[in-house]
C-alpha positions in Angstrom: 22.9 4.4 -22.2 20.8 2.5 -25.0 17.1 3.3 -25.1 14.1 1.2 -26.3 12.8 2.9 -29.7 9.0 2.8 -29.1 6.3 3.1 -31.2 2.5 4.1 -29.9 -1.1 2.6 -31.3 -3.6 5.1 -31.3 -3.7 9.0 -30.1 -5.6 7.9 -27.2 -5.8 10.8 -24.8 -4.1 8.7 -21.9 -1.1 7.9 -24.4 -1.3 11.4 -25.8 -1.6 13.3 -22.4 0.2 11.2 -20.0 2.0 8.2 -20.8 3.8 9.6 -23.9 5.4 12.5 -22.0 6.2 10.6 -19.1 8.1 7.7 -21.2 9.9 11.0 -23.2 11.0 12.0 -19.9 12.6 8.1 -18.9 16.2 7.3 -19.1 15.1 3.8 -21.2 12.5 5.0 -23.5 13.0 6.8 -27.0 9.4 7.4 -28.4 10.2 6.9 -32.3 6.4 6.5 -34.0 2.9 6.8 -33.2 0.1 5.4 -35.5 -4.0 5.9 -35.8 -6.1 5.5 -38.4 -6.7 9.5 -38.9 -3.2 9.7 -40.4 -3.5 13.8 -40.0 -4.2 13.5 -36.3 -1.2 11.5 -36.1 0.5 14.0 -37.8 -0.7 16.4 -35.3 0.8 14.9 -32.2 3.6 13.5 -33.3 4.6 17.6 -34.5 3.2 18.4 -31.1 5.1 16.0 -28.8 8.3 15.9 -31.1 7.9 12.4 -32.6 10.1 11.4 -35.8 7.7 9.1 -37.3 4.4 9.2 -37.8 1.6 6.4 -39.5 -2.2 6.6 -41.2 -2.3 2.5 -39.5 -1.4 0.4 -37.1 0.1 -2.1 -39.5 2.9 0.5 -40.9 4.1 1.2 -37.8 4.4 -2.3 -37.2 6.3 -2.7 -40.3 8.9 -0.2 -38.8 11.7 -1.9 -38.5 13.1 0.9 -36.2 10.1 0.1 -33.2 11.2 -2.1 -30.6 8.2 -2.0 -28.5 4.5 -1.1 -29.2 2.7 0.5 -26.2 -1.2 -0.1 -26.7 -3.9 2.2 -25.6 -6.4 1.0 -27.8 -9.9 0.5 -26.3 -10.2 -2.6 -24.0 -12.0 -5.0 -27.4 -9.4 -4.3 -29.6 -6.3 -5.1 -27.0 -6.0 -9.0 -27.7 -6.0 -8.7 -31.3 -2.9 -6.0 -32.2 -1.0 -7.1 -29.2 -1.3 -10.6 -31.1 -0.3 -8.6 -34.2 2.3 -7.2 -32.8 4.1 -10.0 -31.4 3.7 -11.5 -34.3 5.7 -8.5 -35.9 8.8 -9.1 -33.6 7.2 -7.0 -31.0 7.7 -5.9 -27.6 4.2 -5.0 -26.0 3.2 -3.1 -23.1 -0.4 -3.4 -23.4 -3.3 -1.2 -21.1 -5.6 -2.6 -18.9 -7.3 -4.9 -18.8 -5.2 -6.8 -20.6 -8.5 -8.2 -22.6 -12.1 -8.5 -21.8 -12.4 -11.6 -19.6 -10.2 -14.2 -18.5 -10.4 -16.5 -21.9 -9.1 -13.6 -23.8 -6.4 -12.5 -21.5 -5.2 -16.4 -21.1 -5.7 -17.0 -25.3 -3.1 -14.1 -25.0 -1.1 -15.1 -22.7 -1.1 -18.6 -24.4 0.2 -17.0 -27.7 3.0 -15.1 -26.2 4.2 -18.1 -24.5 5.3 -19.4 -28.0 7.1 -16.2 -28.7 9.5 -16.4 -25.6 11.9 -13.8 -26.3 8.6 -11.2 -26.3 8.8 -9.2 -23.5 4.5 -8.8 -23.1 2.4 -6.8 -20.1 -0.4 -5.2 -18.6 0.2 -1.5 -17.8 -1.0 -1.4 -14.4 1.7 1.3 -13.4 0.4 2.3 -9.6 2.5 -1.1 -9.1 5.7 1.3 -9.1 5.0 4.2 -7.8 7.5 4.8 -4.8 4.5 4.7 -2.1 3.9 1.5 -3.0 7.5 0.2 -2.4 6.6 2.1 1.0 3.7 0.6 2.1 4.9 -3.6 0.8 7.6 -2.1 3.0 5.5 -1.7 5.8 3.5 -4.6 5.8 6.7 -6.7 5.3 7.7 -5.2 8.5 4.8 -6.4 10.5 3.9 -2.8 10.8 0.2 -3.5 11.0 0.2 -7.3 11.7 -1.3 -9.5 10.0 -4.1 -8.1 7.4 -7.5 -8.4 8.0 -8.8 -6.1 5.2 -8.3 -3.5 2.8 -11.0 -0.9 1.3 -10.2 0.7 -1.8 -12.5 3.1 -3.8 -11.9 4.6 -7.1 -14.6 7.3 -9.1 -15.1 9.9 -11.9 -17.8 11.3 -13.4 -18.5 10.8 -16.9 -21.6 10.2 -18.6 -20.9 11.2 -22.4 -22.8 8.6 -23.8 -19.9 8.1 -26.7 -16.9 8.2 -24.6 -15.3 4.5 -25.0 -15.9 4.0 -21.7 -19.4 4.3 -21.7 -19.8 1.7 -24.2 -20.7 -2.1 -23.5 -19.1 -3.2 -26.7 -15.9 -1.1 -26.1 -15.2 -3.1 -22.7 -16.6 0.1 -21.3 -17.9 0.8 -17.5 -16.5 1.1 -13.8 -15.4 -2.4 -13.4 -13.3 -3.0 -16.5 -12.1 0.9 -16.3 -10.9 1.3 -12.8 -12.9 -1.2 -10.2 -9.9 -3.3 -12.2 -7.5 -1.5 -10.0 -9.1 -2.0 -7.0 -8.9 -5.9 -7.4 -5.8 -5.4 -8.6 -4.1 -3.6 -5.6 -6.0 -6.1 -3.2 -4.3 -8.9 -4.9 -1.1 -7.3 -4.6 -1.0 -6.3 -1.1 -2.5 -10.1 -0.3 0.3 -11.5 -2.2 -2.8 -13.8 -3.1 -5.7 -15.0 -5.1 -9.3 -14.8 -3.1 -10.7 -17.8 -3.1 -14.7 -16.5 -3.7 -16.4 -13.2 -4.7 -19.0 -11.3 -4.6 -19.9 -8.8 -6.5 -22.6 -6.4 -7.1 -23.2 -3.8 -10.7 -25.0 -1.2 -11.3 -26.0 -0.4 -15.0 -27.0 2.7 -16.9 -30.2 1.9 -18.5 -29.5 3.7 -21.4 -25.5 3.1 -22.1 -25.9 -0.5 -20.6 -22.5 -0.2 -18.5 -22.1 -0.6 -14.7 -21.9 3.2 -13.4 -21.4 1.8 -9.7 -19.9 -1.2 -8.7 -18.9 -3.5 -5.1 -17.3 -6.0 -4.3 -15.8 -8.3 -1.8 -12.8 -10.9 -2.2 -12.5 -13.8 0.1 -8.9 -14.5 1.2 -7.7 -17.4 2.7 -6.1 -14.6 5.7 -8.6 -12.0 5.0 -11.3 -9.8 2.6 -10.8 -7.0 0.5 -14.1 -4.8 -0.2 -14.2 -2.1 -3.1 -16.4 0.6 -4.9 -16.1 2.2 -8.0 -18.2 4.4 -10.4 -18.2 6.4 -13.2 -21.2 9.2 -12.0 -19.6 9.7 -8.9 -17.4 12.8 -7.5 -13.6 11.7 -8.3 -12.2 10.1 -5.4 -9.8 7.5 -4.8 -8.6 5.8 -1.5 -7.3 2.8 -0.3 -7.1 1.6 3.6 -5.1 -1.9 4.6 -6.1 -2.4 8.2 -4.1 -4.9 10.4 -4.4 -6.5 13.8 -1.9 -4.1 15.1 -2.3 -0.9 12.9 -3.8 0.4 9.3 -2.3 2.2 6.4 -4.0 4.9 4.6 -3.1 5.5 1.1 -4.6 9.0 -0.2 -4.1 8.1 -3.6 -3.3 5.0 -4.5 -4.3 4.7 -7.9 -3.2 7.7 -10.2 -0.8 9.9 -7.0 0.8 13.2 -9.1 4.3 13.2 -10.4 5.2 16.5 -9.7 4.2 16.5 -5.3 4.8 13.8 -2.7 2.4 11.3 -2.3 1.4 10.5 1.1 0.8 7.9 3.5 -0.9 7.8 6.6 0.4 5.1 8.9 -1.8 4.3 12.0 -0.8 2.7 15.0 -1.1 2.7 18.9 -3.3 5.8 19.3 -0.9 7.7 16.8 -0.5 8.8 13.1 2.8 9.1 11.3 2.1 11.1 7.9 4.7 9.3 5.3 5.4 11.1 2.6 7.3 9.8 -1.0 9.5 11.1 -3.6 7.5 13.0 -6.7 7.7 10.2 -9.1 6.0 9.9 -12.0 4.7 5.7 -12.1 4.1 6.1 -15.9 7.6 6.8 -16.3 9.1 4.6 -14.0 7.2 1.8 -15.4 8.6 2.7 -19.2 12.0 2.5 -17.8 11.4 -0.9 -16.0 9.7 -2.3 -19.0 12.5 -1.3 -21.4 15.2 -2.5 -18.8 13.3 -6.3 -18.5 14.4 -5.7 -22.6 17.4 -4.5 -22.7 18.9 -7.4 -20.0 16.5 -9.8 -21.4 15.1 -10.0 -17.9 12.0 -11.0 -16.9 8.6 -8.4 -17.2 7.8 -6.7 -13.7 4.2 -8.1 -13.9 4.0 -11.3 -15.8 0.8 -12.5 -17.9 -0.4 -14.5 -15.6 -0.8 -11.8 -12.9 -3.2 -10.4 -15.7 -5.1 -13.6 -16.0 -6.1 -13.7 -12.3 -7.4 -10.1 -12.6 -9.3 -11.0 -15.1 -10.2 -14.0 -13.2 -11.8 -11.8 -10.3 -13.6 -9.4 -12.5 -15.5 -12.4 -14.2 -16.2 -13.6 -11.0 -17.6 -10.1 -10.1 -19.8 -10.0 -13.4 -21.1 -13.4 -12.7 -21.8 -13.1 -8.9 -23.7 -9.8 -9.9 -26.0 -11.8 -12.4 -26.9 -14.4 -10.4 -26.6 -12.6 -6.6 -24.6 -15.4 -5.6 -20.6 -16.0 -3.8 -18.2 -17.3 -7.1 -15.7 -19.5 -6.3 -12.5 -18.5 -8.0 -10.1 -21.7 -9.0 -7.1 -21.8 -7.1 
């Protein structure tokens, strides 16, 4: 079976540690290179995790003529501008979120890869395809729960190293951007809609200047979502969808492990059914289904413009929590 040949921007710990393993491990996805601008720490993972090729910059390994695809870890202020370059370079890009660091620079992005039409281009928001997830659109799909009311989703961790890219403003650090991103994100999802106003409210470290707690609520034409996330709080992560007929309770929603079941709780006439799913792991699953849109020259799982209306909300959030008033979202 043929395989993408991909090539990796940056030793970022969530490429080194996670995604890189899990893509070695998919039926689609040949990692060939890896790049950063320490050349001798490139060195160092690509001996440690058995990659051919390795580069000093991210501009030789887009020069490689044997890279297919870039994956793109990169902080969240550098995103725009070398999945631009790399598109530019013939390309395929699978790019973290967010895909930028509001809405003009994820639809400037989106814009440019429109003129590029055989690019496959998306935001890695991999949860998306994660068995339990099939389960639960399953569910509601099935009237399980009836018709949704609401859904509650929480995500946390606790970090306050005051030069870890998240923790700073001009990175596209804090909660919001990191993982309250998610949170929108899975509301959207579940809704198969946009909300039509937020609120939102941020809490910011007075010496970093990023949100270390954030909430907020999305308007739906059938419903609201409300979330919380934060970067100085215990790890936790949750999700609850709760219907006119029943409610689904997602233990991990976010980041489930690849190696166990994940599980579901499904609630409904004074009874619980614990659900539980395959061990998969969604980083691989999400190489694989990348690398297949390429191969068949088929369409991305999540197209641009599902990143746009992310980014979309989370302005909305940042702008409600300035001036302590309901956004209206354009349609």
């Amino acid at each position: 079976m043929s395989k993408v040949r991909w090539g990796i921007m940056s030793t970022a710990n969530i490429g080194t540690e996670l995604v890189i393993p899990a893509m070695q491990q998919g039926e689609l996805c040949e990692i060939h290179a890896i790049a950063s601008r320490n050349g001798e720490r490139a060195s160092e993972v690509a001996t440690e995790l058995g990659i051919p090729v390795s580069y000093s910059s991210y501009d030789a390994l887009l020069t490689d003529v044997d890279v297919e695809a870039i994956y793109i870890p990169l902080p969240n202020h550098l995103h725009v501008e070398w999945a631009k370059r790399a598109i530019e370079a013939g390309k395929h890009v699978l790019c973290e979120k967010p895909l930028g660091l509001n809405a003009a620079e994820a639809d400037d992005l989106r814009q440019f890869a429109s003129q590029y039409p055989e690019t496959k281009v998306m935001e890695a928001f991999m949860y998306r395809f994660h068995p339990q997830m099939d389960r639960v659109k399953k569910l509601l799909n099935d009237g399980a729960i009836g018709q949704i009311q609401t859904i509650h989703s929480e995500f946390s961790y606790y970090n306050t190293d005051p030069d870890n890219i998240r923790n700073i403003p001009e990175y596209g650090g804090g909660g919001l951007m990191d993982i309250g991103c998610y949170c929108i994100s899975i509301s959207r999802y579940l809704y198969e809609a946009e909300p039509r106003k937020v609120f939102g409210k941020m809490d910011i470290d007075p010496a970093m200047g990023t949100d270390f707690r954030t909430s907020g609520i999305l308007e739906f034409d059938k419903g609201t979502a409300t979330f919380t996330c934060g970067t100085q709080q215990a790890a936790f992560q949750h999700a609850n969808i709760i219907g006119t007929e029943g409610r689904i309770e997602v233990e991990m929603p976010f980041t489930p492990a690849g190696d166990k079941p994940a599980r579901i709780w499904y609630h409904y006439d004074g009874q619980s059914d614990e659900i539980l799913t395959e061990p998969k792991n969604h980083y691989t699953l999400q190489g694989d289904l990348f690398s297949g849109a390429i191969l068949d020259d088929t369409p991305v799982p999540t197209p641009l413009d599902d990143a746009l209306h992310n980014m979309i909300v989370i302005d909305g959030v940042v702008d409600s929590s300035k001036t302590g008033e309901w956004i209206p979202l354009e349609s």
